[in-house]
Residue frames relative to the residue before (quaternion, step in Angstrom):
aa qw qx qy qz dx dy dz
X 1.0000 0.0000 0.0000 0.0000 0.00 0.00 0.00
X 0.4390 -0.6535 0.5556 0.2674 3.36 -0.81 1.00
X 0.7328 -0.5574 0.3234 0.2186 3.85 -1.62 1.71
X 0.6772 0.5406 -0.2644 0.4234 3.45 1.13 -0.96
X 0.5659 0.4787 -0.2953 0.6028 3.90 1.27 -1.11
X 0.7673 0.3910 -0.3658 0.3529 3.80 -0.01 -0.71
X 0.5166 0.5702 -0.2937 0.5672 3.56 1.42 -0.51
X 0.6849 0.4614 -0.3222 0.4629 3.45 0.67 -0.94
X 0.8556 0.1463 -0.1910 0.4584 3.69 0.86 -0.59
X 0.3417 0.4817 -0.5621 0.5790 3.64 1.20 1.50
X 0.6555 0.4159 -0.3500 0.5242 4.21 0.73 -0.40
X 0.5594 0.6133 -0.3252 0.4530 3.59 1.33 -0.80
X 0.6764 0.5886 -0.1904 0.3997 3.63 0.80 -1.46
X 0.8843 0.3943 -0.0381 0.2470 2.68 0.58 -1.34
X 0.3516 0.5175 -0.2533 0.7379 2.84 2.64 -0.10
X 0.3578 0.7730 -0.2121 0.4791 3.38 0.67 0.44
X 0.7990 0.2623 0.1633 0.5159 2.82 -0.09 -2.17
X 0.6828 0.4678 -0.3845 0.4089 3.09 1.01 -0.39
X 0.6027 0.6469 -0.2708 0.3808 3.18 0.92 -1.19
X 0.6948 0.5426 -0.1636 0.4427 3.36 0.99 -1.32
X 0.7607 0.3666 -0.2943 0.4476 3.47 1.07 -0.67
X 0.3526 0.6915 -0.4031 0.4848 3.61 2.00 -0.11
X 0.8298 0.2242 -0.1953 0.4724 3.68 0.29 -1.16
X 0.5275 0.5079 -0.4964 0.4661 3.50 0.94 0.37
X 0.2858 0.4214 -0.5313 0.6771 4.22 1.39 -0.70
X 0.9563 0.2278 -0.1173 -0.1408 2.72 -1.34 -1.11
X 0.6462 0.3865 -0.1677 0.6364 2.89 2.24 0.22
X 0.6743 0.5835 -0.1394 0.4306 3.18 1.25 -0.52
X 0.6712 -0.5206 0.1987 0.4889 3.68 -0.54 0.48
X 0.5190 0.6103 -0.4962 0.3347 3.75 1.34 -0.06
X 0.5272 0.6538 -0.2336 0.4899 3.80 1.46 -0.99
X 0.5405 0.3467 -0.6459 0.4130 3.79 0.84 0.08
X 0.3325 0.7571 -0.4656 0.3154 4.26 0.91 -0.53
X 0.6659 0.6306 -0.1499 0.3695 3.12 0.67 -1.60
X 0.1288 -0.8740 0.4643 -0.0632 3.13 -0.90 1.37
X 0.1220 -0.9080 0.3647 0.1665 3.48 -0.32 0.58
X 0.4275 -0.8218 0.2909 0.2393 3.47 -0.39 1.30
X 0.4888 0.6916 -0.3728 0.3792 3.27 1.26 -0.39
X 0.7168 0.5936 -0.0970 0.3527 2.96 0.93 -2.12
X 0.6226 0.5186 -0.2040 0.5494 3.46 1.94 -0.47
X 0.7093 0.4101 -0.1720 0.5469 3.48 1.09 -0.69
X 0.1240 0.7047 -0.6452 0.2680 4.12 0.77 0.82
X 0.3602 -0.6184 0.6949 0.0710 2.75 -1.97 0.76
């Protein structure tokens, strides 16, 4: 495979992976962790 396609799908993956592990933070049982600053700072 020619250097430019295999780059294209190692930058592809890995945008990917990222995404996926964002909505897992952030939906997923890591996100009870999660703190909101607002929700601390009421009037």
């Amino acid at each position: 495979m020619e250097p430019a396609i295999v780059l294209s799908i190692s930058i592809g993956i890995i945008l990917v992976a990222i995404t996926g592990y964002s909505i897992y933070t952030a939906f997923g049982p890591p996100s009870l962790e999660l703190d909101d600053p607002f929700e601390d700072h009421e009037d």
